[in-house]
N, CA, C, O and CB atoms as a CASP TS submission, in Angstrom:
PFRMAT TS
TARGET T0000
AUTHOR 0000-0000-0000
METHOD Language model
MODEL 1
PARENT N/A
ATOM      1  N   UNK     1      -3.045  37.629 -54.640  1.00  0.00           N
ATOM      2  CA  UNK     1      -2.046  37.265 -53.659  1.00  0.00           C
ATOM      3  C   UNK     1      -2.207  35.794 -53.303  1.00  0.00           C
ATOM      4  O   UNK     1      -3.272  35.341 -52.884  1.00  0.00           O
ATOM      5  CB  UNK     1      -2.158  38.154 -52.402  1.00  0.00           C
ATOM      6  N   UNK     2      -0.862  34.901 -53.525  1.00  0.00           N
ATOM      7  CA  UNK     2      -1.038  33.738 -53.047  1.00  0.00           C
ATOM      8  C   UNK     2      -0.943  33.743 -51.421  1.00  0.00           C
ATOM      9  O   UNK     2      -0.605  34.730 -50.769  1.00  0.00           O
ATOM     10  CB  UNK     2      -0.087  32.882 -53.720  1.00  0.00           C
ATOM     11  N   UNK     3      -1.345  32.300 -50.797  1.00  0.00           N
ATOM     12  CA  UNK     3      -0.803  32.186 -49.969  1.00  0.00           C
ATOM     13  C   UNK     3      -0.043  31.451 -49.291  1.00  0.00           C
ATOM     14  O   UNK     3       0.255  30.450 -49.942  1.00  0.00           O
ATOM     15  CB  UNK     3      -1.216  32.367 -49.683  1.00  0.00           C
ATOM     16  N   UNK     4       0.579  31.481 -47.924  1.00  0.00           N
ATOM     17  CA  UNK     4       1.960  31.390 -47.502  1.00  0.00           C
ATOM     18  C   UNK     4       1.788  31.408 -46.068  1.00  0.00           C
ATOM     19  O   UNK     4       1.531  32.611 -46.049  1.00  0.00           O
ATOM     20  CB  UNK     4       2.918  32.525 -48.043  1.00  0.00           C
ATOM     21  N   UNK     5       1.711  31.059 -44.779  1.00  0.00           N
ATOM     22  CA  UNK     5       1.490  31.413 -43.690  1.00  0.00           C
ATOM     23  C   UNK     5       2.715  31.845 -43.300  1.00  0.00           C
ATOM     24  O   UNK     5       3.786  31.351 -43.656  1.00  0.00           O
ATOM     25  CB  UNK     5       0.895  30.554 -42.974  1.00  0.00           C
ATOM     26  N   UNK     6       2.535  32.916 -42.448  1.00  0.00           N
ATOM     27  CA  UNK     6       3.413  33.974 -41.710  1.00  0.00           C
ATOM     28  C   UNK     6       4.252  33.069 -40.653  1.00  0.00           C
ATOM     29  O   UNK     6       4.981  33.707 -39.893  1.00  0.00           O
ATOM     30  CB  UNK     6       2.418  35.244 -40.881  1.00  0.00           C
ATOM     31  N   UNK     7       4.241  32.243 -40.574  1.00  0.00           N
ATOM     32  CA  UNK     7       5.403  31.485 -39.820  1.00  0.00           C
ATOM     33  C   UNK     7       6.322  31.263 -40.689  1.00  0.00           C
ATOM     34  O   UNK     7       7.459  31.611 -40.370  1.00  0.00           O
ATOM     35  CB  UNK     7       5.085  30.182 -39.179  1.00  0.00           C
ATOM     36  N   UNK     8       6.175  30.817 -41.629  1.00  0.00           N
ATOM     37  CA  UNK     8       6.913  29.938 -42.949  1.00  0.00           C
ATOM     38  C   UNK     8       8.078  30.904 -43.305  1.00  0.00           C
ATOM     39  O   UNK     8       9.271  30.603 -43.296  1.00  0.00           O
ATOM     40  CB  UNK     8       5.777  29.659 -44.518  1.00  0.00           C
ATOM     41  N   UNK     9       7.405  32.427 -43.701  1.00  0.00           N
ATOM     42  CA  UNK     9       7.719  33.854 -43.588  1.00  0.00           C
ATOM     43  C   UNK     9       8.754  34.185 -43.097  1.00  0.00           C
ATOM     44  O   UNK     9       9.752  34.619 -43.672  1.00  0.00           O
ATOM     45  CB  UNK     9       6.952  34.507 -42.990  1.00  0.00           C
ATOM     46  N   UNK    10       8.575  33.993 -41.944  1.00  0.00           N
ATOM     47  CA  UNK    10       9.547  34.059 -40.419  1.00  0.00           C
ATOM     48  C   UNK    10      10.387  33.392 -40.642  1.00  0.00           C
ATOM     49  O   UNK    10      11.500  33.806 -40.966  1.00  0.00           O
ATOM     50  CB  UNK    10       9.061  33.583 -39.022  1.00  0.00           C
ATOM     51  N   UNK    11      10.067  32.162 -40.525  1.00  0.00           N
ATOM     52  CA  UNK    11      11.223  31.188 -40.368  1.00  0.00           C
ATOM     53  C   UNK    11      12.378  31.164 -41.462  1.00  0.00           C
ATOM     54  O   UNK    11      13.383  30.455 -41.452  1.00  0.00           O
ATOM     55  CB  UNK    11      10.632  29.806 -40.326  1.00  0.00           C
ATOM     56  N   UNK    12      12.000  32.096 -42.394  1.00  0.00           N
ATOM     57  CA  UNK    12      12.722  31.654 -43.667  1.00  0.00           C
ATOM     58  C   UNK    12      13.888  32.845 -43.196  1.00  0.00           C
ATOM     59  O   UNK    12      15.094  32.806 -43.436  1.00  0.00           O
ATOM     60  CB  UNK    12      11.741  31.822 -45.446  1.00  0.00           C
ATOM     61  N   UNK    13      12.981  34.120 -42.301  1.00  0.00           N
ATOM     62  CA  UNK    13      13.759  35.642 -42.220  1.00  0.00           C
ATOM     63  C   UNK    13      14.756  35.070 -41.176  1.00  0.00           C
ATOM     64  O   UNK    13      15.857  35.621 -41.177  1.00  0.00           O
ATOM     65  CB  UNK    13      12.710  37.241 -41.596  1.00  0.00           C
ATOM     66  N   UNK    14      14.576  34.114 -40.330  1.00  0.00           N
ATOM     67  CA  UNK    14      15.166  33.868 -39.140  1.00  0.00           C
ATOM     68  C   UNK    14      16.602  34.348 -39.033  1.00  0.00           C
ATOM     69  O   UNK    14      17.115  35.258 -38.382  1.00  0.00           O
ATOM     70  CB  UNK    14      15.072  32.509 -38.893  1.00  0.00           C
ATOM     71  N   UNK    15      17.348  32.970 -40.329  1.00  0.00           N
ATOM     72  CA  UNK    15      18.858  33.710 -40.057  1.00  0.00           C
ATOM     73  C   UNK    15      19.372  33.786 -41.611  1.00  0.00           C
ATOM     74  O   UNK    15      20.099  32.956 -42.156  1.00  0.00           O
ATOM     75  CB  UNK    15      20.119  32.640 -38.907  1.00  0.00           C
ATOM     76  N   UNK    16      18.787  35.065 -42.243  1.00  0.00           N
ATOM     77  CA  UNK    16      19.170  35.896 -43.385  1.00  0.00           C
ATOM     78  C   UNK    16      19.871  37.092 -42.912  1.00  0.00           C
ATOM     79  O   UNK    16      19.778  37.824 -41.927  1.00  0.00           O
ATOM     80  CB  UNK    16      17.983  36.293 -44.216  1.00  0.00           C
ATOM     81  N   UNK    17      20.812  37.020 -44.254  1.00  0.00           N
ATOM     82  CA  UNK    17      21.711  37.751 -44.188  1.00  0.00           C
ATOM     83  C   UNK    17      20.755  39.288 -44.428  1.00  0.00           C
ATOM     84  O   UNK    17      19.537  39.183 -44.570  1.00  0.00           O
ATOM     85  CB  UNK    17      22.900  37.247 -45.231  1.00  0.00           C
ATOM     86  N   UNK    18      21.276  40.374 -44.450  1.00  0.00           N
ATOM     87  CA  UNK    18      20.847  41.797 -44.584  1.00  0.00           C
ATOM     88  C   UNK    18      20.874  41.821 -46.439  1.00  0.00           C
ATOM     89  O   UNK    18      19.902  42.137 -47.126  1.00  0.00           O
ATOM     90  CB  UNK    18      22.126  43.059 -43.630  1.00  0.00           C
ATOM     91  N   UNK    19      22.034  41.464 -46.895  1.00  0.00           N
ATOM     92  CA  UNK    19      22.293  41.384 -48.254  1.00  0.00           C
ATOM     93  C   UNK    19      21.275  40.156 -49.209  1.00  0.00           C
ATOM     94  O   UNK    19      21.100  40.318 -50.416  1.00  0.00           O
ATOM     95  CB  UNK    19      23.918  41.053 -48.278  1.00  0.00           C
ATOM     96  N   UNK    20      20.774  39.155 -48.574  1.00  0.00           N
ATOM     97  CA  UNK    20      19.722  38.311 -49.410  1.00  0.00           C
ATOM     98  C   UNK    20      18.084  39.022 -49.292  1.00  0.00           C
ATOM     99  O   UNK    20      17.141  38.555 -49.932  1.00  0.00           O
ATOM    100  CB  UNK    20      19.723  36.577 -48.707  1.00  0.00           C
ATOM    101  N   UNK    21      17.936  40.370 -48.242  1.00  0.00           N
ATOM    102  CA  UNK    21      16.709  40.593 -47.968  1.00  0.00           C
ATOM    103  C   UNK    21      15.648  40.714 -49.348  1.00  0.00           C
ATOM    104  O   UNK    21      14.577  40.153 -49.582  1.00  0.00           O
ATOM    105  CB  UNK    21      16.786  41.812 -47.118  1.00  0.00           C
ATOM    106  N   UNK    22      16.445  41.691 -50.126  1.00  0.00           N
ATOM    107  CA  UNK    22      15.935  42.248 -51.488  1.00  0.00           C
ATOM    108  C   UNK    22      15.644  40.425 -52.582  1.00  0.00           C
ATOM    109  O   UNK    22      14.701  40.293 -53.362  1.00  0.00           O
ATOM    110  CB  UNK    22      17.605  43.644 -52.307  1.00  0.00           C
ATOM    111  N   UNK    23      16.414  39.613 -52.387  1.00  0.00           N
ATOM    112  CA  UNK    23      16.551  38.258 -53.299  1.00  0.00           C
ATOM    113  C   UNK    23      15.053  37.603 -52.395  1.00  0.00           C
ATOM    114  O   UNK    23      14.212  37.011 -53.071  1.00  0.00           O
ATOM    115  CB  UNK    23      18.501  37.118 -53.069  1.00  0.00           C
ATOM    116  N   UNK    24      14.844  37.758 -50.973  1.00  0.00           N
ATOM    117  CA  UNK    24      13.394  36.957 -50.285  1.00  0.00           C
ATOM    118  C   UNK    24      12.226  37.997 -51.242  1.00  0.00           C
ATOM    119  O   UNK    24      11.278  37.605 -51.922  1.00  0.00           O
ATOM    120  CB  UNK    24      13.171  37.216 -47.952  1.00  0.00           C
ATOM    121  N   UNK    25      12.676  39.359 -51.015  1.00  0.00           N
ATOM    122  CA  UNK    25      11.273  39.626 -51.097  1.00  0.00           C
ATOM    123  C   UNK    25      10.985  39.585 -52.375  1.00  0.00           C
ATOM    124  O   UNK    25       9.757  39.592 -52.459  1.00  0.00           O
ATOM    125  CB  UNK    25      10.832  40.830 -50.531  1.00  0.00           C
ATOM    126  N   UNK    26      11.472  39.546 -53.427  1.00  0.00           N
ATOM    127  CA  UNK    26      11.402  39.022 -55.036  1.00  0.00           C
ATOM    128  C   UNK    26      10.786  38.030 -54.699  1.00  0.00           C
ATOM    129  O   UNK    26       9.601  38.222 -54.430  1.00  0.00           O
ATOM    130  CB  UNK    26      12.727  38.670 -55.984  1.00  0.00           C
ATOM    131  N   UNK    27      11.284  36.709 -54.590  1.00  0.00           N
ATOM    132  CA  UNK    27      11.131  35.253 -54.378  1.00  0.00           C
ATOM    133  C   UNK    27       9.317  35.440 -53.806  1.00  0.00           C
ATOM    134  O   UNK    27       8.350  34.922 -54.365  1.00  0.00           O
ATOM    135  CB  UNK    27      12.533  34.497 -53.009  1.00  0.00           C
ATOM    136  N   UNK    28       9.287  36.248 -52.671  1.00  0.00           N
ATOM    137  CA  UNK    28       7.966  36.112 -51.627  1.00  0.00           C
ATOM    138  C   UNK    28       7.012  36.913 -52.080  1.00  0.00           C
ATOM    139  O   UNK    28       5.887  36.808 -51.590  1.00  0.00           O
ATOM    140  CB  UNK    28       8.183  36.531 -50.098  1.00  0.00           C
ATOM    141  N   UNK    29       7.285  37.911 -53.149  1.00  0.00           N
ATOM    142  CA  UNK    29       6.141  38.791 -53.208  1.00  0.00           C
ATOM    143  C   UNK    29       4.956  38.813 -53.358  1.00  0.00           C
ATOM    144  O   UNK    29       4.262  39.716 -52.892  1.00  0.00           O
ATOM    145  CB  UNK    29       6.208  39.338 -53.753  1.00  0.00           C
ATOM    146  N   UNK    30       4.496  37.837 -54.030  1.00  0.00           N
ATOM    147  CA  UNK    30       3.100  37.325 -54.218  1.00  0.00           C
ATOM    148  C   UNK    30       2.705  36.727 -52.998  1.00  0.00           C
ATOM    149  O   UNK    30       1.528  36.372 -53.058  1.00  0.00           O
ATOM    150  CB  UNK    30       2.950  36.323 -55.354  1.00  0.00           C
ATOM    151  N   UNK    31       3.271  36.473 -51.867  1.00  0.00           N
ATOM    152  CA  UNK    31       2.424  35.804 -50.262  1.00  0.00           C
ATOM    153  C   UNK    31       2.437  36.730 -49.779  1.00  0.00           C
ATOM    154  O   UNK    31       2.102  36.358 -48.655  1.00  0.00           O
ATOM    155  CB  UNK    31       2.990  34.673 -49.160  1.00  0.00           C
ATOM    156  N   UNK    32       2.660  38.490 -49.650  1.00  0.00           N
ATOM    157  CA  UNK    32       2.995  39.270 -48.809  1.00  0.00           C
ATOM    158  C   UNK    32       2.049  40.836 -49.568  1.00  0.00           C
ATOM    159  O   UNK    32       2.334  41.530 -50.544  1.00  0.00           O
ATOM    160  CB  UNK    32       4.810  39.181 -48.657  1.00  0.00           C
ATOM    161  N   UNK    33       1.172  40.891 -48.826  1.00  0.00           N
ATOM    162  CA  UNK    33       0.003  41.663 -48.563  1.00  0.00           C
ATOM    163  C   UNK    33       0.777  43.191 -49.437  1.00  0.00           C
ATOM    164  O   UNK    33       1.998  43.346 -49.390  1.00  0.00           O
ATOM    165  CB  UNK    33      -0.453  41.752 -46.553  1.00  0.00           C
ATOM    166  N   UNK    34      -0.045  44.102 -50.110  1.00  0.00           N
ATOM    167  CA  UNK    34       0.773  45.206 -50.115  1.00  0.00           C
ATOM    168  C   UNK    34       0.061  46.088 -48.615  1.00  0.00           C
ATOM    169  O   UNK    34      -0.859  45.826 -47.841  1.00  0.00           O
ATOM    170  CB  UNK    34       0.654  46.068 -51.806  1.00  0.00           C
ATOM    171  N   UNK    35       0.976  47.133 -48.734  1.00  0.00           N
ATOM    172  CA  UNK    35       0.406  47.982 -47.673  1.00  0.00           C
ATOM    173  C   UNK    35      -1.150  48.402 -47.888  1.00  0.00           C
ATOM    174  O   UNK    35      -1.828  48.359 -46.861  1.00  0.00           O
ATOM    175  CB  UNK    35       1.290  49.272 -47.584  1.00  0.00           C
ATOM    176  N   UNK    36      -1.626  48.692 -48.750  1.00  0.00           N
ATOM    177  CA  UNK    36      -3.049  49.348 -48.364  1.00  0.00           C
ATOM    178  C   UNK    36      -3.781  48.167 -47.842  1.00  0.00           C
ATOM    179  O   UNK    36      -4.583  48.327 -46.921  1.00  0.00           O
ATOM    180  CB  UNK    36      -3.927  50.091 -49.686  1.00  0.00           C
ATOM    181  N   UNK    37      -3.553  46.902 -48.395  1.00  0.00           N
ATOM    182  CA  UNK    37      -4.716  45.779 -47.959  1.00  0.00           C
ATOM    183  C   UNK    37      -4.344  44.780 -46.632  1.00  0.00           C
ATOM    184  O   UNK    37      -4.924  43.769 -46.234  1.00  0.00           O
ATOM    185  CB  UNK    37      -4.963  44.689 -49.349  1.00  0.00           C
ATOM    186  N   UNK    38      -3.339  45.362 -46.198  1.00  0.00           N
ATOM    187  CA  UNK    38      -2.469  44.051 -45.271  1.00  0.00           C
ATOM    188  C   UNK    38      -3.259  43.984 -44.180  1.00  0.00           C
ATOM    189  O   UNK    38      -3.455  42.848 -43.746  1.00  0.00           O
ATOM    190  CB  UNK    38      -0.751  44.323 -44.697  1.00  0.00           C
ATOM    191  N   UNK    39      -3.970  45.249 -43.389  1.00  0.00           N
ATOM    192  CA  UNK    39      -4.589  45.336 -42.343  1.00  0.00           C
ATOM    193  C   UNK    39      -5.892  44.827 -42.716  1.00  0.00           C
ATOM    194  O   UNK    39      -6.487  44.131 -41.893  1.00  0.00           O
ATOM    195  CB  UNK    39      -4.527  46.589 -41.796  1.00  0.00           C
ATOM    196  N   UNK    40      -6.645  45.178 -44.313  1.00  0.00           N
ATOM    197  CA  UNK    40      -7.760  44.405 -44.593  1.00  0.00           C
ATOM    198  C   UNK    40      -7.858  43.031 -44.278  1.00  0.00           C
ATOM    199  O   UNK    40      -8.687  42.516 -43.527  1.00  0.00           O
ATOM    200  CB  UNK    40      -7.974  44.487 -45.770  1.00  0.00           C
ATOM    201  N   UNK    41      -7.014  42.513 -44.864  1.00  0.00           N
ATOM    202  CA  UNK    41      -6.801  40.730 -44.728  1.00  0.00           C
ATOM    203  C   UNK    41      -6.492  40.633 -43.269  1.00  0.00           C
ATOM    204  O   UNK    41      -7.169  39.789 -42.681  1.00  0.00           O
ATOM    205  CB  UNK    41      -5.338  39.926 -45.750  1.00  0.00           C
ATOM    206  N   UNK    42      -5.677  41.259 -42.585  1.00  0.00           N
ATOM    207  CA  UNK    42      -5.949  41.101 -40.943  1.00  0.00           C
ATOM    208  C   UNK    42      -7.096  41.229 -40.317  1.00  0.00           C
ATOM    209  O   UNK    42      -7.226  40.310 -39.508  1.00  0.00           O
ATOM    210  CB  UNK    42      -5.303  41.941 -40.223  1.00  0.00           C
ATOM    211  N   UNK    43      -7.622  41.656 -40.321  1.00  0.00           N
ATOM    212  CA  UNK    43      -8.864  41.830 -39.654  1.00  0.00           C
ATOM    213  C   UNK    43      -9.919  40.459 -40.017  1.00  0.00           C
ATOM    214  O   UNK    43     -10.587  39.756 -39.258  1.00  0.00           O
ATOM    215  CB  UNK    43      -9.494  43.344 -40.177  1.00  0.00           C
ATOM    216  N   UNK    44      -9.776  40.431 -41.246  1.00  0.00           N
ATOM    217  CA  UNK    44     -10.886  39.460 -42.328  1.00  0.00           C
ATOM    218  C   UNK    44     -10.151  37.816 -41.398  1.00  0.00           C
ATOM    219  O   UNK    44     -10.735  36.953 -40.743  1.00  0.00           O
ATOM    220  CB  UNK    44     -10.352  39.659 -44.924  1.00  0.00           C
ATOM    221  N   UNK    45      -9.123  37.936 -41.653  1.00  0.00           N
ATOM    222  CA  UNK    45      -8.489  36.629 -40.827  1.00  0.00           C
ATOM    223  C   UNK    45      -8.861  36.623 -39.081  1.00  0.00           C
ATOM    224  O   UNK    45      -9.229  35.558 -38.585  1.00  0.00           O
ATOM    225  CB  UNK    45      -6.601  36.714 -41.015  1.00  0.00           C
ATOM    226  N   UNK    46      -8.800  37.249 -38.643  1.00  0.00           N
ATOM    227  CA  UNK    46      -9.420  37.777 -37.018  1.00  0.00           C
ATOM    228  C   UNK    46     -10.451  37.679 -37.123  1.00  0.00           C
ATOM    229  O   UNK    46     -10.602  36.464 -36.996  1.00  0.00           O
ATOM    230  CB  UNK    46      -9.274  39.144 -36.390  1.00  0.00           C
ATOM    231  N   UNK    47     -11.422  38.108 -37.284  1.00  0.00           N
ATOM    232  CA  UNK    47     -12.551  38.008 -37.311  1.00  0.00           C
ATOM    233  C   UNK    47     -13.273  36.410 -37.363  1.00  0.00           C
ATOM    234  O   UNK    47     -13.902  35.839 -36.472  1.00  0.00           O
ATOM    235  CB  UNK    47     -12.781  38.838 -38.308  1.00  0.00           C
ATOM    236  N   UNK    48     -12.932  35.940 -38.731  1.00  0.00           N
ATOM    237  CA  UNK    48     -13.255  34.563 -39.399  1.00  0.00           C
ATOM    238  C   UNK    48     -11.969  33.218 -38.109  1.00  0.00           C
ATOM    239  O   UNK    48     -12.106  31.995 -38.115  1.00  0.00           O
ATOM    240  CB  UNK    48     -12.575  34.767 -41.762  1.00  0.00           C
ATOM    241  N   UNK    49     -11.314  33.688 -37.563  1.00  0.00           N
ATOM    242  CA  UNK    49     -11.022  32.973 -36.520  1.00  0.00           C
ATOM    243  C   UNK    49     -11.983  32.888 -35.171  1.00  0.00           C
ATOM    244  O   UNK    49     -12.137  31.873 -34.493  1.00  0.00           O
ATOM    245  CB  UNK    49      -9.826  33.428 -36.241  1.00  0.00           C
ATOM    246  N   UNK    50     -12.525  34.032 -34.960  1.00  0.00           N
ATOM    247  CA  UNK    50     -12.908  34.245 -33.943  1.00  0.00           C
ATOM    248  C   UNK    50     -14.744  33.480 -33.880  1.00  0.00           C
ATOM    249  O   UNK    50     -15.379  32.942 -32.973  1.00  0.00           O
ATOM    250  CB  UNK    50     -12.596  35.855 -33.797  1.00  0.00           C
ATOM    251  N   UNK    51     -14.959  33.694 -34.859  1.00  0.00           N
ATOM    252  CA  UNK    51     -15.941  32.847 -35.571  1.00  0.00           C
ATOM    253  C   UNK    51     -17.290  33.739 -34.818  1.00  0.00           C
ATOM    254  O   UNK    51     -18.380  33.270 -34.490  1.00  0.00           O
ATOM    255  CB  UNK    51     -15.767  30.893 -35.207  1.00  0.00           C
ATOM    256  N   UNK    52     -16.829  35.092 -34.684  1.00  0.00           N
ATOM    257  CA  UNK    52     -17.994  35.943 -34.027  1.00  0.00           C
ATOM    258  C   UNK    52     -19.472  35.902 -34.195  1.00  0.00           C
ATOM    259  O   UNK    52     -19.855  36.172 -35.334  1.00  0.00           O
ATOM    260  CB  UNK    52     -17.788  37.128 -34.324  1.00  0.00           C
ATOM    261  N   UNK    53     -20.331  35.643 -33.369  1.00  0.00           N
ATOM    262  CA  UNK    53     -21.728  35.627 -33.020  1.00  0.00           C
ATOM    263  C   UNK    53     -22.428  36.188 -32.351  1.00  0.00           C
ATOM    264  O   UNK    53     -22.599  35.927 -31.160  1.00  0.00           O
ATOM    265  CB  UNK    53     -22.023  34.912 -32.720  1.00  0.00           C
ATOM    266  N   UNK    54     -23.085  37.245 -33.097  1.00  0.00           N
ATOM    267  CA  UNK    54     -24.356  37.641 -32.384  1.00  0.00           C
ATOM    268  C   UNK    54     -25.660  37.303 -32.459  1.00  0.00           C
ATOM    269  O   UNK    54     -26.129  37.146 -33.586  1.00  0.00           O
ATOM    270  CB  UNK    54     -24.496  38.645 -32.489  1.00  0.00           C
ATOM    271  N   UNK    55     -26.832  37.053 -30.867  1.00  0.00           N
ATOM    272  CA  UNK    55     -27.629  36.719 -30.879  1.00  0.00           C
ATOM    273  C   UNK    55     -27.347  34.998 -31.604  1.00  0.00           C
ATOM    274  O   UNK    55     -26.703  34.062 -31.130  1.00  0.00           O
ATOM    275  CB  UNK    55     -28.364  37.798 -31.349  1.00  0.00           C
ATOM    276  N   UNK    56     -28.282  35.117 -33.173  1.00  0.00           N
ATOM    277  CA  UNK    56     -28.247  33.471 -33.283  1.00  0.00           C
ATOM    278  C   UNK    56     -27.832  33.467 -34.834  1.00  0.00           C
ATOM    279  O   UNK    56     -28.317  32.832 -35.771  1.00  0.00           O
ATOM    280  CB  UNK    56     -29.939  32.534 -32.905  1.00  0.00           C
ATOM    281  N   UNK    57     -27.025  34.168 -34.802  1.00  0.00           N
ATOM    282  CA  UNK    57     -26.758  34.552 -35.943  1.00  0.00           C
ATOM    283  C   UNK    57     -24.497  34.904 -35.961  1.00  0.00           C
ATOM    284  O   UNK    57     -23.804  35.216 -34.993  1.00  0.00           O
ATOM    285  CB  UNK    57     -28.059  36.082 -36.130  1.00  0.00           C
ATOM    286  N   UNK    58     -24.037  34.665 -37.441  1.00  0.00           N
ATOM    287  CA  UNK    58     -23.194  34.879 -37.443  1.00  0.00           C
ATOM    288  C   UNK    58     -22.357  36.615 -37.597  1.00  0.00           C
ATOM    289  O   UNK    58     -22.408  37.043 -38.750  1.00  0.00           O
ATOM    290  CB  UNK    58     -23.151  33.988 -38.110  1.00  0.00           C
ATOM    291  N   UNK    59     -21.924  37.190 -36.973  1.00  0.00           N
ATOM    292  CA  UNK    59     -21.432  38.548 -37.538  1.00  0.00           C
ATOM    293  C   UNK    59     -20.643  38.883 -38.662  1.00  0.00           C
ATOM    294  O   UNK    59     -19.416  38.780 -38.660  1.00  0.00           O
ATOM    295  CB  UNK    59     -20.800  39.075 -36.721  1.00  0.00           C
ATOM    296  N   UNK    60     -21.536  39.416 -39.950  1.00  0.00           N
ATOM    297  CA  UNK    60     -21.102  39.594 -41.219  1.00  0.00           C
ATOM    298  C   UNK    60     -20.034  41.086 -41.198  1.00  0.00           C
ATOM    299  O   UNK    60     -19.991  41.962 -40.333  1.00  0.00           O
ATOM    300  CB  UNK    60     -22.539  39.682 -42.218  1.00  0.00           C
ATOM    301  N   UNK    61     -19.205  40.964 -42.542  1.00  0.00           N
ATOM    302  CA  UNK    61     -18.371  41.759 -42.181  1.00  0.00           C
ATOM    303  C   UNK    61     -18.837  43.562 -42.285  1.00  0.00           C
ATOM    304  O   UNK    61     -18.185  44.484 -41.794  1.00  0.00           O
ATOM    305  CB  UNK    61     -17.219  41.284 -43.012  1.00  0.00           C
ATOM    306  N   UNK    62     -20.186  43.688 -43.098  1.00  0.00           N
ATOM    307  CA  UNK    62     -20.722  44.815 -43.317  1.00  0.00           C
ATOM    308  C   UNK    62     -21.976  44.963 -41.826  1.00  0.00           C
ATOM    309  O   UNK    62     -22.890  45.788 -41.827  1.00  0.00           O
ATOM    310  CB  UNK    62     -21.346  44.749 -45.026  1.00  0.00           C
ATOM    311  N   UNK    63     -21.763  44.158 -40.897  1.00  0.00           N
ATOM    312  CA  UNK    63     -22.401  44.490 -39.575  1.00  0.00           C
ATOM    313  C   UNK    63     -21.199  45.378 -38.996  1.00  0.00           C
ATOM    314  O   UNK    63     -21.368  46.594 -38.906  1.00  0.00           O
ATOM    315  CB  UNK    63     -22.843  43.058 -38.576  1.00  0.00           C
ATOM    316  N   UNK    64     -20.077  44.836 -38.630  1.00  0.00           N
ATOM    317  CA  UNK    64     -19.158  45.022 -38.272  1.00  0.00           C
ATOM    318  C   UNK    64     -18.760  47.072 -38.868  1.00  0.00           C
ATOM    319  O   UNK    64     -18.572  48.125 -38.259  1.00  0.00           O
ATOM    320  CB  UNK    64     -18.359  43.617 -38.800  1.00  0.00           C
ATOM    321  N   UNK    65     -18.804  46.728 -40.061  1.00  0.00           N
ATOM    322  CA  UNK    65     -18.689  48.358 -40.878  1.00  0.00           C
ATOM    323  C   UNK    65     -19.036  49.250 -40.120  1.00  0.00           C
ATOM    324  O   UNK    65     -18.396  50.106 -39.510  1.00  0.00           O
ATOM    325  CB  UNK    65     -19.579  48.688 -42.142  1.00  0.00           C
ATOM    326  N   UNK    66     -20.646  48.888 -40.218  1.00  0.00           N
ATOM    327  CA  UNK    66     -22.006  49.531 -39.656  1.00  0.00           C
ATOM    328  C   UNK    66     -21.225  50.076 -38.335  1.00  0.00           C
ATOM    329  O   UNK    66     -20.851  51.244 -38.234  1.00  0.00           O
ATOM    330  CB  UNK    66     -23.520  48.299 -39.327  1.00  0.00           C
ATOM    331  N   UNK    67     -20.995  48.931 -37.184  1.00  0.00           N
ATOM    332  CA  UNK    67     -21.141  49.241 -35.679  1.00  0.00           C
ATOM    333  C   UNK    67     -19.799  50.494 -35.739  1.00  0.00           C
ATOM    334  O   UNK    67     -19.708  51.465 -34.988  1.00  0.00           O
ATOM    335  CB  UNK    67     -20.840  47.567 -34.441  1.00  0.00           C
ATOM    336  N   UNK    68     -18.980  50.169 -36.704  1.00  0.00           N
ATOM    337  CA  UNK    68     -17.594  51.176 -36.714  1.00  0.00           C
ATOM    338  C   UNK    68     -17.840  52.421 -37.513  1.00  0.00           C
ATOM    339  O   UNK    68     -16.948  53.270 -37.523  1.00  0.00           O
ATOM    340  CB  UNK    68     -16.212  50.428 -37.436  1.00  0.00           C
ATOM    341  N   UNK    69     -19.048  52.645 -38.245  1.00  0.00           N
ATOM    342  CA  UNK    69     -19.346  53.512 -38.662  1.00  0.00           C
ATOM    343  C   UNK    69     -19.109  54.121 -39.642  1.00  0.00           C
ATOM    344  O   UNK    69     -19.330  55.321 -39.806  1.00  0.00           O
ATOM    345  CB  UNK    69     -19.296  53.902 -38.145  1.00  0.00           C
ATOM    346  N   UNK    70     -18.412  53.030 -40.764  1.00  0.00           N
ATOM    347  CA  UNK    70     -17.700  53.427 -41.534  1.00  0.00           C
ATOM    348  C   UNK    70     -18.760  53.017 -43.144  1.00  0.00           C
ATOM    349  O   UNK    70     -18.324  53.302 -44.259  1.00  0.00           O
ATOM    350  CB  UNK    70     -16.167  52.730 -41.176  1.00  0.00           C
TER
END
């Protein structure tokens, strides 16, 4: 998946017609997450913004697993 920031996204959906929707998402498909991984990459982006720290140390994403139990 390339990428594309979700404003760019937006702005492009802003004022499209109903009839060009199917012609964006051709054009966009490679910037646009499929469903099983979209919430993966959300989180991975949240996280790595948030720049989370515990103690003196950074919070890796298999700490995170752990505390969720998964």
């Amino acid at each position: 998946m390339k990428e594309k920031s979700t404003n760019e996204l937006d702005e492009m959906l802003k004022n499209m017609k109903i009839d060009e929707l199917e012609n964006y998402y051709k054009e966009n498909r490679e910037y646009i997450a499929d469903a099983k991984k979209s919430f993966t990459y959300y989180m991975k982006d949240v996280i790595e913004k948030k720049n989370i720290i515990i103690g003196s140390r950074n919070l890796q994403y298999k700490d995170i697993y752990s505390f969720a139990g998964v």
